[in-house]
ROSE-4610 file (N, C-alpha, C; in Angstrom, 1 decimal, always signed):
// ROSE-4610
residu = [X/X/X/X/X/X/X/X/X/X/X/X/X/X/X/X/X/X/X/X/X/X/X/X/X/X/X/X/X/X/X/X/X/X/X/X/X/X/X/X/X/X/X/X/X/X/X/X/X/X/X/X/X/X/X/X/X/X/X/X/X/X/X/X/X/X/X/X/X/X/X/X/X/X/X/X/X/X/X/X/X/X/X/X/X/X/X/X/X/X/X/X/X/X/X/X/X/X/X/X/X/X/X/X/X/X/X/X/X/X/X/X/X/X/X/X/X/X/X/X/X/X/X/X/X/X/X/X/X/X/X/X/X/X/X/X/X/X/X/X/X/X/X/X/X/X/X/X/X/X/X/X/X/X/X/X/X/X/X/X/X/X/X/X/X/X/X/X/X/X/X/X/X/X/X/X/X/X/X/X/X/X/X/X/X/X]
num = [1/1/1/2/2/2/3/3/3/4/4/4/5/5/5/6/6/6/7/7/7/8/8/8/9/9/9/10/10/10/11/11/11/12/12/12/13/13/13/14/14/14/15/15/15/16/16/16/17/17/17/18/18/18/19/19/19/20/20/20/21/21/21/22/22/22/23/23/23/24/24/24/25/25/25/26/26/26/27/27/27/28/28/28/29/29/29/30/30/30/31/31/31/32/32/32/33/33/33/34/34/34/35/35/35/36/36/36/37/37/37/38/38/38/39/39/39/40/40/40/41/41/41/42/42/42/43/43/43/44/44/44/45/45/45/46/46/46/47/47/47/48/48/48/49/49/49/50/50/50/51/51/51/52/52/52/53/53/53/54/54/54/55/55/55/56/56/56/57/57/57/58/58/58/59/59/59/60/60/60/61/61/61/62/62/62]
x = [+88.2/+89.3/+89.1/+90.3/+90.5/+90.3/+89.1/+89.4/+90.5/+90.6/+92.0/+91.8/+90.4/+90.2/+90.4/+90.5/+90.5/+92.3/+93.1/+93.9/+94.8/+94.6/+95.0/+95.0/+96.4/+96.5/+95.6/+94.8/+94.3/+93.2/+92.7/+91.1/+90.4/+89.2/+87.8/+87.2/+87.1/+86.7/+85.3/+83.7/+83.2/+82.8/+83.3/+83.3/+84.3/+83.8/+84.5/+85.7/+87.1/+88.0/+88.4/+88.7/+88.8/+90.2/+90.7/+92.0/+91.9/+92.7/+92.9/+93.4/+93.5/+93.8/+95.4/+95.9/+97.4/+97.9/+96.5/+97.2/+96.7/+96.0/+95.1/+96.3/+96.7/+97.9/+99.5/+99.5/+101.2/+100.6/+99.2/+98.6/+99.0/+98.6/+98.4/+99.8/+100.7/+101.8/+102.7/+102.1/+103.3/+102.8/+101.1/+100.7/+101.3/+101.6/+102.3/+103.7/+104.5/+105.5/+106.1/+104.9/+104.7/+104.9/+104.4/+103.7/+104.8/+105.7/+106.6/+107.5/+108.1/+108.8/+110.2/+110.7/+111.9/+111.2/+112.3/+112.3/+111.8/+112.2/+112.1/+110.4/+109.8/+108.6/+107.4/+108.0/+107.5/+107.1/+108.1/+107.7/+107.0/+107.2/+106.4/+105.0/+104.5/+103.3/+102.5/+103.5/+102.9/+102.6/+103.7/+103.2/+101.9/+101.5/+100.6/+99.4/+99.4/+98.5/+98.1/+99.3/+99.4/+99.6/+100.6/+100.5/+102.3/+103.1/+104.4/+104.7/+106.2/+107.2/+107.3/+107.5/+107.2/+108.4/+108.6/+109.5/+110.3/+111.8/+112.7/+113.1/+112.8/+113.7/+114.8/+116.1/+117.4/+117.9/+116.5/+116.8/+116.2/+115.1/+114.4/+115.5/+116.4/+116.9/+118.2/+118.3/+119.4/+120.5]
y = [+86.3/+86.5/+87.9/+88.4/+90.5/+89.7/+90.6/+90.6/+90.9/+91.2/+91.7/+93.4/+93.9/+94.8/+95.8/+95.1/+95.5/+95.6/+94.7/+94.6/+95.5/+95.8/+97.1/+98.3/+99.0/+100.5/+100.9/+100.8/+102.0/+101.5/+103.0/+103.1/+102.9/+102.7/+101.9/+103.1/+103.6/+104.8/+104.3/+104.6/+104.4/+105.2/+106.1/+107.3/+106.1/+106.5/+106.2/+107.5/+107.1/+108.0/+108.2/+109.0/+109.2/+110.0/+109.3/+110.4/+111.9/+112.3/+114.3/+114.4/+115.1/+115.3/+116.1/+116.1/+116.3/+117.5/+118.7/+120.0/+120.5/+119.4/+120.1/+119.7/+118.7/+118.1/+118.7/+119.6/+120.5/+121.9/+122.4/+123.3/+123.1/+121.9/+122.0/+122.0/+121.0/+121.0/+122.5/+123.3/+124.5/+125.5/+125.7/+126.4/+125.2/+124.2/+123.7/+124.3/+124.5/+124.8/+126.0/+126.9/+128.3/+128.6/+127.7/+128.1/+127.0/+126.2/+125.1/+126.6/+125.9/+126.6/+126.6/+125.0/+124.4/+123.2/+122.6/+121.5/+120.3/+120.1/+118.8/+119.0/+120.2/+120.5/+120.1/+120.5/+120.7/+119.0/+118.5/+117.0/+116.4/+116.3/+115.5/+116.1/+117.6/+117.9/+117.1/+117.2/+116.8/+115.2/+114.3/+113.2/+112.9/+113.6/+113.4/+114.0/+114.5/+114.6/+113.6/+112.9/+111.7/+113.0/+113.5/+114.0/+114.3/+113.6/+113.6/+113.4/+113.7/+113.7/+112.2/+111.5/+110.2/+109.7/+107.7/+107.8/+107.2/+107.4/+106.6/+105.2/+104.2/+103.2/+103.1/+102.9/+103.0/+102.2/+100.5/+99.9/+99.7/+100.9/+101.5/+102.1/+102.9/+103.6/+103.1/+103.4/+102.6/+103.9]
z = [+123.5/+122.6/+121.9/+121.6/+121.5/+119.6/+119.0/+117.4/+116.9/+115.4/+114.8/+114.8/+115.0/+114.5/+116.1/+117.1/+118.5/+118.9/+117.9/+118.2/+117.3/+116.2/+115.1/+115.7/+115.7/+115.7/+115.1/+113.8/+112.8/+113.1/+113.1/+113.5/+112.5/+112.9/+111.7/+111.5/+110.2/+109.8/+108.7/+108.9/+108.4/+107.1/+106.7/+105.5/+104.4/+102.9/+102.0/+101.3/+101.7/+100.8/+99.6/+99.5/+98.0/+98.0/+96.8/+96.3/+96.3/+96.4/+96.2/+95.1/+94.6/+93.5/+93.7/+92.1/+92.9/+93.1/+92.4/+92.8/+93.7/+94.4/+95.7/+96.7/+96.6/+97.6/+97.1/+95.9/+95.9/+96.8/+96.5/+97.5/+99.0/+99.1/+100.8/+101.4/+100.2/+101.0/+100.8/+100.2/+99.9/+101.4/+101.7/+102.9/+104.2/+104.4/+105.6/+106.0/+104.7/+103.9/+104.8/+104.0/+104.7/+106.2/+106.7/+108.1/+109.2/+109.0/+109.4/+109.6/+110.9/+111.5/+110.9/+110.5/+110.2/+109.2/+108.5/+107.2/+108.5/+109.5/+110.3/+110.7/+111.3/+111.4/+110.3/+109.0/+107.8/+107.4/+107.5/+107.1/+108.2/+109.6/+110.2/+109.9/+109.9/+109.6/+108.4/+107.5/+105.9/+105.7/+106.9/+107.1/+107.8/+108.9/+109.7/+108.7/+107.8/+107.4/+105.5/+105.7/+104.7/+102.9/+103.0/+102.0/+101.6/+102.7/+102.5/+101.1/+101.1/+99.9/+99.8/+98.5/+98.1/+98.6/+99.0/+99.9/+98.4/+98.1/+97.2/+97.4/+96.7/+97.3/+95.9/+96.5/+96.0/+94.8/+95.1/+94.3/+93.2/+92.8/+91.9/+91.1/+91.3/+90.6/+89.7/+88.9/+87.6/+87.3]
């Protein structure tokens, strides 16, 4: 029998993470910013690096 952990997309990372702080992450996203060829480039980068624009949900808002 395949575990859950064999069967999970996300890899087992043995390091402990830690938050960034948030003007380390308006930094990083302004040099991706920079260097994105186009707005469509720009965001898949900033996703793949977990530091995207926050997502809205619609029925938060009043």
């Amino acid at each position: 029998m395949a575990s859950a952990a064999a069967t999970s997309n996300e890899p087992e990372l043995d390091v402990d993470l830690e938050s960034v702080a948030a003007e380390t992450v308006y930094q990083a996203q302004r040099i991706v910013a920079s260097y994105a060829a186009d707005a469509d480039e720009c965001l898949m980068l900033l996703e793949m690096l977990g530091i995207g624009p926050e997502k809205i949900d619609p029925d938060d808002e009043e």
